[in-house]
C-alpha positions in Angstrom: -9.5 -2.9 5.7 -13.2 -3.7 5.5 -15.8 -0.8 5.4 -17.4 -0.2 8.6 -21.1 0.1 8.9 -21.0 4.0 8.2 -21.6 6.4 11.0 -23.9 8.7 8.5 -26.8 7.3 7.8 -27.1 5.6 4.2 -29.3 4.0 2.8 -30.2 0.2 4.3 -29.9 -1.3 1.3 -26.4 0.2 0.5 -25.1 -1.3 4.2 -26.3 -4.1 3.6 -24.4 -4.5 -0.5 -20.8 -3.5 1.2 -18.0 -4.2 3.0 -15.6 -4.2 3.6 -0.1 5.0 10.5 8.4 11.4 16.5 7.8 12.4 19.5 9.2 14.6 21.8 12.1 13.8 24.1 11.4 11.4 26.9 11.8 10.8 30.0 12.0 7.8 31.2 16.0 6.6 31.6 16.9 2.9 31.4 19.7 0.7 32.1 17.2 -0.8 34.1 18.0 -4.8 35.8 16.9 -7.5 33.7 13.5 -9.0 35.6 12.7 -12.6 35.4 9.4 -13.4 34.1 6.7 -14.7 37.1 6.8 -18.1 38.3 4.1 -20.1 36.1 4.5 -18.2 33.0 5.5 -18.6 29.1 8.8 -17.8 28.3 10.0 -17.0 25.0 12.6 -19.3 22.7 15.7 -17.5 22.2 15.2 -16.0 18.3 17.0 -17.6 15.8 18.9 -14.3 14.3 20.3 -15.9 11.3 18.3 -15.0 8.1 17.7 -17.2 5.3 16.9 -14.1 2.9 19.2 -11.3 1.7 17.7 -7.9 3.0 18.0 -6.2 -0.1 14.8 -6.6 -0.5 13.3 -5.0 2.1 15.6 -1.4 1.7 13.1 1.0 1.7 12.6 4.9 1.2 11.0 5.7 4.2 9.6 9.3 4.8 7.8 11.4 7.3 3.9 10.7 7.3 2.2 13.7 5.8 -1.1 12.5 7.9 0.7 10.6 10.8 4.0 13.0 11.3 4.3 11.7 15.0 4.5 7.9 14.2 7.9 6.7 12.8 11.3 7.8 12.2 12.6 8.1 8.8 15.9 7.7 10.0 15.3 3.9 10.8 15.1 1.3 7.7 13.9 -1.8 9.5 15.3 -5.1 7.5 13.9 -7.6 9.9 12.2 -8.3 12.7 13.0 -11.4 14.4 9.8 -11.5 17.5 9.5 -14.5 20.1 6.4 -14.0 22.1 5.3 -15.7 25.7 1.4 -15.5 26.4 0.2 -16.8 29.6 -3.2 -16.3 29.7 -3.8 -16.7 33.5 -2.2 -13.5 34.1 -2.2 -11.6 30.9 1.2 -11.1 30.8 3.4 -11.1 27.2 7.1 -11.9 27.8 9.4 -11.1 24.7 12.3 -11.1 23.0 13.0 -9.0 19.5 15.8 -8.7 17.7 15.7 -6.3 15.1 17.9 -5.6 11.9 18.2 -2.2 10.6 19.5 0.1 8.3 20.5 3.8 9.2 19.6 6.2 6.7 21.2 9.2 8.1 24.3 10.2 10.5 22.8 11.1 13.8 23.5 10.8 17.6 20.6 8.6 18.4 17.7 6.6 16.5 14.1 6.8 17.4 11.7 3.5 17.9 7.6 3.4 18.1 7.4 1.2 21.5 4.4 1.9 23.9 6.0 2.5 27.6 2.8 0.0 29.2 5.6 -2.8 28.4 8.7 -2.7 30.6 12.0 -3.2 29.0 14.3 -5.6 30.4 17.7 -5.4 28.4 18.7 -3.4 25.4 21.9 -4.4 23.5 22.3 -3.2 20.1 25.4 -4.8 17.9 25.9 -7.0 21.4 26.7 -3.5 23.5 24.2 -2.6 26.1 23.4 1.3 25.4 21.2 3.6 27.0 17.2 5.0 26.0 15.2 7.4 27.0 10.9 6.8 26.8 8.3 9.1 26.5 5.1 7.4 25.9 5.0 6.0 22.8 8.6 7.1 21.7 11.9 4.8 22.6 15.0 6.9 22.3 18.2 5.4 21.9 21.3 6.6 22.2 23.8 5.5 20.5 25.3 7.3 17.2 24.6 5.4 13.9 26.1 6.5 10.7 24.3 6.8 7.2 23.8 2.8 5.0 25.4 1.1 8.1 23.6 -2.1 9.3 22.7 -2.8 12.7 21.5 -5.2 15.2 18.8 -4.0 18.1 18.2 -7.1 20.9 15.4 -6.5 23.7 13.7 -8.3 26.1 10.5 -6.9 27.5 7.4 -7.9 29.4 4.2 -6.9 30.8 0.7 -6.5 29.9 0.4 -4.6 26.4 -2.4 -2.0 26.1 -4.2 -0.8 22.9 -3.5 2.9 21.7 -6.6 5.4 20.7 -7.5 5.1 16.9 -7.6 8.4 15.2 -11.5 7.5 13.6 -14.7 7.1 14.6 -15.3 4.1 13.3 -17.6 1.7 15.7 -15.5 -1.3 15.1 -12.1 0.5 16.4 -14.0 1.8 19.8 -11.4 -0.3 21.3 -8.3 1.5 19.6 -5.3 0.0 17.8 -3.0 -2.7 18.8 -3.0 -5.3 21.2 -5.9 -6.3 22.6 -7.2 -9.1 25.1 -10.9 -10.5 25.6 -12.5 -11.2 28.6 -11.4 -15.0 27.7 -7.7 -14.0 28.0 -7.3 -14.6 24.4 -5.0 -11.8 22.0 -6.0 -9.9 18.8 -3.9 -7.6 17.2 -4.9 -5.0 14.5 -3.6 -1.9 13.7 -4.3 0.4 11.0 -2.8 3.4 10.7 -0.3 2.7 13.4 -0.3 0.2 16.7 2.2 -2.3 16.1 4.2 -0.5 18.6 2.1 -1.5 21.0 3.3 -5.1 21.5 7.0 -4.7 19.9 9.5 -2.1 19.1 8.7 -0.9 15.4 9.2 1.7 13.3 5.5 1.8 12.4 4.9 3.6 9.0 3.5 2.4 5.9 6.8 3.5 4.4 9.2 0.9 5.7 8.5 -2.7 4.8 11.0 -5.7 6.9 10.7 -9.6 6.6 9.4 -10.8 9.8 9.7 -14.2 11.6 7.9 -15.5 14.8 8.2 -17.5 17.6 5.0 -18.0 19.5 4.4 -19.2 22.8 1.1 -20.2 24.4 0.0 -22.9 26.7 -1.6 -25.9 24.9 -4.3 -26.7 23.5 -4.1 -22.6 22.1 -2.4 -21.8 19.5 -0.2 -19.1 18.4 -1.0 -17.4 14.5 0.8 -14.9 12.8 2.0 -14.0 9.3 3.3 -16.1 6.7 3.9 -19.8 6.1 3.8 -22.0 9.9 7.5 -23.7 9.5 6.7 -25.7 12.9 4.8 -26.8 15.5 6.1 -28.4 19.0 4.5 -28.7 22.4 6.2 -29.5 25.8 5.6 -29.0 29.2 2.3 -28.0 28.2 3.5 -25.2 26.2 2.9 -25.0 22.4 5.3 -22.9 20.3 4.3 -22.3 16.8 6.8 -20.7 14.3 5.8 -18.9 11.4 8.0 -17.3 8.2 6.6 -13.9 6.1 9.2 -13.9 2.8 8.2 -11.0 1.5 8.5 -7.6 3.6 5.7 -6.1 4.8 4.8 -2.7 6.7 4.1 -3.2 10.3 0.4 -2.2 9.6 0.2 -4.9 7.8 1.7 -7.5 10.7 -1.0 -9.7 12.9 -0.5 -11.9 15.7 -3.5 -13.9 18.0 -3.3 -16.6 20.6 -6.4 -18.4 21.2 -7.5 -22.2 21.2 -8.2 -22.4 17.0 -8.9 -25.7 15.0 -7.5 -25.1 11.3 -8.9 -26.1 7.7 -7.0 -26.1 5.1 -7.7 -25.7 1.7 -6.1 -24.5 -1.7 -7.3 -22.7 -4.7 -7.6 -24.1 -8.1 -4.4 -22.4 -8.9 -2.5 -24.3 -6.0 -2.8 -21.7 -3.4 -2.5 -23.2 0.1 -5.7 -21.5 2.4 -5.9 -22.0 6.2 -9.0 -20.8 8.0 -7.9 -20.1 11.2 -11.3 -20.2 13.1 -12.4 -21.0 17.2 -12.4 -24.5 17.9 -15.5 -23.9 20.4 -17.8 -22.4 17.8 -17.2 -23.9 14.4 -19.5 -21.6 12.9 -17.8 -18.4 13.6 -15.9 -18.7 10.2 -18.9 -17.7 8.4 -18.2 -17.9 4.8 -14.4 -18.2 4.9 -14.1 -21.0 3.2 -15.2 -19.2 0.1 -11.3 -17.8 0.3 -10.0 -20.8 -1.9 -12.7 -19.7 -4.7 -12.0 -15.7 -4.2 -8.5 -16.6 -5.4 -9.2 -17.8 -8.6 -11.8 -15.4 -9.1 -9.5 -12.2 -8.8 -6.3 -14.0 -10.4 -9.2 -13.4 -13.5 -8.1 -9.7 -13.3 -5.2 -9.3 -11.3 -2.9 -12.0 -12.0 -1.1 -14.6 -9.8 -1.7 -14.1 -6.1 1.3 -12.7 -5.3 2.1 -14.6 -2.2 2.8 -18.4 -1.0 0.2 -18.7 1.5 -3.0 -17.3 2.4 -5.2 -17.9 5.8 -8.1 -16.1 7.6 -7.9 -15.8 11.5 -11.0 -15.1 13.0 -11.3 -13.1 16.3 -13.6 -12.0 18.7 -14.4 -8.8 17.5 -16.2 -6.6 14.8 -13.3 -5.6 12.1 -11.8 -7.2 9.1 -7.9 -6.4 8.3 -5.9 -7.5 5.1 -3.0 -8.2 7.2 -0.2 -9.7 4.7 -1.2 -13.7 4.0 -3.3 -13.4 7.7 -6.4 -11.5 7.0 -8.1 -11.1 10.4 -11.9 -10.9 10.6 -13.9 -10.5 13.9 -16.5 -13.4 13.8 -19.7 -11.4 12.5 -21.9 -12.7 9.8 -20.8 -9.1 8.2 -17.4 -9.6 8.4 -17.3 -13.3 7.3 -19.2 -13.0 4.6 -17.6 -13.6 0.8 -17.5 -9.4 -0.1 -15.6 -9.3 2.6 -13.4 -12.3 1.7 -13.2 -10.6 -1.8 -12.1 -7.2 -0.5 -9.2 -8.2 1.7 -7.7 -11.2 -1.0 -7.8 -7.7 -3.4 -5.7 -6.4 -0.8 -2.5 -8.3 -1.4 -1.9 -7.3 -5.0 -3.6 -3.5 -3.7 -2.3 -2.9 -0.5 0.0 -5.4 0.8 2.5 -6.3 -2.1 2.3 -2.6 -3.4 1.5 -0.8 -0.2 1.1 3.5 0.2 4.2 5.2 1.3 2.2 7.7 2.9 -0.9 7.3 4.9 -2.6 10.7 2.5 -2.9 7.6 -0.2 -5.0 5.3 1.3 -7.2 5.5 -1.1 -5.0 4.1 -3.5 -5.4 0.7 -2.1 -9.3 0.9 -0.7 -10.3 2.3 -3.8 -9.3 -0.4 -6.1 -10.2 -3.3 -3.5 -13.5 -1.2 -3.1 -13.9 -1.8 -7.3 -13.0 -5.1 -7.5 -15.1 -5.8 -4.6 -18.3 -4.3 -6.3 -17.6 -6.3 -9.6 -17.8 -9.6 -7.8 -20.7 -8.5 -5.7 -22.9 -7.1 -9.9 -21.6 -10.7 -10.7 -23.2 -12.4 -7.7 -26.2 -10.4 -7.8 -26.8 -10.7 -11.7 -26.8 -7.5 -12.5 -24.1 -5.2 -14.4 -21.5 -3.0 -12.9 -23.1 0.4 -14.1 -26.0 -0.8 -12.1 -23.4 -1.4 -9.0 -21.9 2.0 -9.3 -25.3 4.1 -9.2 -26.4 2.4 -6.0 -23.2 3.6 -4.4 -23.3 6.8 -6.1 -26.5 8.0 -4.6 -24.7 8.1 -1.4 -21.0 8.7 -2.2 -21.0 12.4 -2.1 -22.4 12.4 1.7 -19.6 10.2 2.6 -17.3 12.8 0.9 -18.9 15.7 2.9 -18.7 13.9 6.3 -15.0 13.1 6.2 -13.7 14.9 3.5 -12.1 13.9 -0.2 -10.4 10.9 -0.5 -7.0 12.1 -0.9 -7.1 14.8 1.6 -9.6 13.2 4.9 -9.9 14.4 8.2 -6.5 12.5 10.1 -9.2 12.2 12.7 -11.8 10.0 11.0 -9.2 7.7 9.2 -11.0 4.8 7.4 -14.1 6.4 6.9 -16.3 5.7 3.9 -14.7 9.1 1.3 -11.6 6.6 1.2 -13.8 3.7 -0.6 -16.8 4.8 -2.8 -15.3 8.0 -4.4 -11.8 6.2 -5.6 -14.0 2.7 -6.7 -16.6 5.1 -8.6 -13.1 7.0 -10.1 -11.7 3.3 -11.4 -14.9 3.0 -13.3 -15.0 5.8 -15.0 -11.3 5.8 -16.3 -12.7 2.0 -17.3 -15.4 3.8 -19.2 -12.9 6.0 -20.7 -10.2 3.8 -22.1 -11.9 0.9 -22.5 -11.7 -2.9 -20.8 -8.5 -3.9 -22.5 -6.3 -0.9 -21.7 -8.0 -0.7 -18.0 -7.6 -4.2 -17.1 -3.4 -4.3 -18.7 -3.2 -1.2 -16.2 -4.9 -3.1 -13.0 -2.9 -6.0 -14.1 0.8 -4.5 -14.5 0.3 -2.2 -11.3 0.7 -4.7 -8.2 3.1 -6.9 -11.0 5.5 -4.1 -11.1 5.6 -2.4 -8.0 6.0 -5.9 -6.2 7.1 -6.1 -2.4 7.4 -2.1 -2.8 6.1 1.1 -1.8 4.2 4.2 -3.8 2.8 7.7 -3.7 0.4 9.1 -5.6 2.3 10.9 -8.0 4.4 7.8 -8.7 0.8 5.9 -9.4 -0.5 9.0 -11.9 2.7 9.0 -13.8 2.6 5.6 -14.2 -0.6 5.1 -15.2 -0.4 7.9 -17.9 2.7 6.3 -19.3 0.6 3.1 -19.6 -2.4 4.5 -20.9 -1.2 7.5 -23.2 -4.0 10.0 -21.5 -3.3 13.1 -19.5 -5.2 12.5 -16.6 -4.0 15.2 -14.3 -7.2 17.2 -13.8 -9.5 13.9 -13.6 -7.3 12.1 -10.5 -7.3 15.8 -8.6 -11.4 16.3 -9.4 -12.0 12.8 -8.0 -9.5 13.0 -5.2 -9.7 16.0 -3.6 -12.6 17.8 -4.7 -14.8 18.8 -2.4 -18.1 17.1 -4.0 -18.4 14.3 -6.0 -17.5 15.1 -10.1 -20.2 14.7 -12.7 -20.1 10.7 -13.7 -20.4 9.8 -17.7 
């Protein structure tokens, strides 16, 4: 995620040098008739449930959110997610069909989905049977036993108009909230960091739990449909253009993105042979800002951080103000601020800090914003011809109020998530353990990290005793000055 413009005031010169997740019992009972969609509208392809992967490996260990407790359901190991999505603009209406493969990680007498109730659901099978739910706002109940490591099968079809969810933060750019969202033009965004996905489909939404996703996306032509991962195929008839699109590696649902609008591509590749697609409006050619500079990002952090760690990488730009490293789909609202190359920087550092080895619990954020946040301010001493020390003192001078206003990185206030304690004080921490061991023993560690923990999750006590394994040092009291202390540690 990009760094908002900070609600504090900071310096103008430092705004202008950066950049940039279960309920109650419910009430609502279903069994409800299946309703066909309106006359006129999209309807969505019947998902192809057959997967081409083995879902070993996306078994995951989820956990209860220490920040987020009311989002997600340990119980539930999501595998797959299998989404076919209808748009029709004219009446903002989303028909859908989602078939999702899970694991059961405990015996109990129902499971527990995140599903906002604005959507209407229209059948609910699971292994082929129908079974009953109960809904309470943002929680889907469904009862039907499951029993510990067994595999199952969840089909629904829904429709209606989705709605996007409060965001727990003040930041500016999520004024709208989390989620789904539609412009005035009719046209869909989605972005939802710490949680949202369950506003347009049934997920299990925390960082914890990564799936494979495909798509099947629906849109009358000339718009297009966008999502995660590699397009597999494009077809249009009747005046209806359904895109399909392929994510092989798993990826936590924060980390899932989906758009419709009317977008003329470019495609490009990095030196290294990455294929790039700039996903920008075809009415306003200029909205993808300095995008293109994605293909030369690549090369520039595979310096540092090895091989991108993905097939595919593309840029969708939306009408809006935020910039998301959604996995393989970074989505940027078409500012100058948000299209501009420290921002294209921060969110490719995302997929070997965030998306291929992504936080198991929202309390270590940090652990990917920090680093992206360092990496970010390397490229930008580079640009600006001067050295890194210099970089660090102009953020320092204004890291500690960030600190005050939403507390230390490690241990923020749930209600201002994102805020600016999550970026300076972990970058300004990455460069002094630099200082301390030295460019050849940091820059194995940055390295071997995202290498090693690849397509997985981690905590922070997983990252500290790996990194003192790697590095020999005892670094216990230095990671718990930097990350939760309450003002800013003396710098070397």
């Amino acid at each position: 995620m990009s760094l908002p413009r900070p609600p504090i005031l900071l310096p103008v010169a430092a705004l202008a040098l950066v950049l940039a997740g279960c309920g109650g019992d419910g009430a609502e009972t279903a069994d409800r008739p299946t309703t066909p969609p309106p006359s006129g509208t999209a309807t969505p392809e019947a998902p192809d449930t057959e997967m081409a992967e083995d879902t070993a490996v996306a078994v995951s260990e989820t956990r209860e959110d220490s920040v987020y407790p009311e989002v997600g359901d340990p119980l539930v190991d999501a595998l797959h997610y299998d989404l076919s999505l209808a748009w029709t603009p004219e009446s903002d209406t989303l028909v859908a069909t989602e078939v999702l493969t899970f694991r059961a990680t405990d015996d109990a007498e129902r499971f527990q989905l995140d599903f906002d109730d604005a959507l209407a659901i229209d059948s609910l099978t699971v292994d082929g049977e129908e079974v009953g739910y109960d809904r309470d706002d943002k929680d889907l109940f469904v009862r039907l036993p499951v029993t510990e490591d067994e595999q199952y099968e969840l089909e629904m079809s829904y429709s209606g108009t989705p709605e996007p969810y409060d965001a727990p933060t003040l930041r500016s750019d999520f004024e709208l909230g989390v989620g789904w969202h539609v412009t005035p033009d009719h046209e869909v965004w989605t972005i939802q960091e710490p949680y949202g996905a369950f506003t347009w489909f049934a997920a299990n939404d925390q960082p914890a739990d990564k799936a494979l996703y495909d798509f099947t996306l629906t849109v009358p032509e000339p718009w297009t449909g966008v999502a995660n991962g590699e397009l597999t195929d494009t077809t249009t008839e009747g005046g209806l253009r359904t895109t399909t699109w392929h994510l092989a590696e798993p990826a936590s649902s924060y980390l899932v993105t989906v758009a419709f609008a009317d977008y003329t591509p470019i495609e490009l590749a990095s030196d290294s042979g990455v294929p790039v697609t700039i996903w920008g409006p075809t009415d306003d050619p200029s909205a993808i800002g300095e995008t293109e500079y994605a293909a030369e990002a690549i090369d520039w952090l595979e310096e540092y951080l090895g091989p991108y760690p993905f097939d595919t990488f593309g840029i969708l730009i939306y009408d809006g103000e935020s910039g998301m490293e959604t996995q393989t789909m970074v989505t940027l609202g078409a500012t100058p601020y948000a299209t501009s190359k420290p921002v294209v920087v921060h969110e490719l550092a995302h997929h070997w800090y965030g998306d291929t080895v992504s936080p198991a619990d929202w309390s270590d954020v940090w652990m990917n914003e920090g680093m992206a946040m360092y990496l970010q301010g390397m490229w930008e001493a580079e640009d600006e011809g001067i050295s890194v020390d210099e970089k660090m003192d102009q953020w320092a001078a204004f890291e500690g109020e960030e600190r005050a206003y939403a507390g230390p990185p490690a241990d923020y206030d749930p209600r201002n998530f994102g805020s600016g304690n999550i970026y300076f004080g972990p970058a300004l921490m990455w460069h002094e353990l630099r200082e301390r061991i030295g460019d050849e023993a940091f820059f194995a560690m940055v390295r071997d990290w995202p290498a090693e923990q690849e397509n997985d999750t981690a905590d922070r006590e997983e990252y500290f005793a790996w990194i003192e394994e790697h590095t020999g040092e005892e670094l216990t009291a230095f990671f718990e000055d930097w990350l939760l202390g309450r003002t800013t540690p003396p710098r070397d």
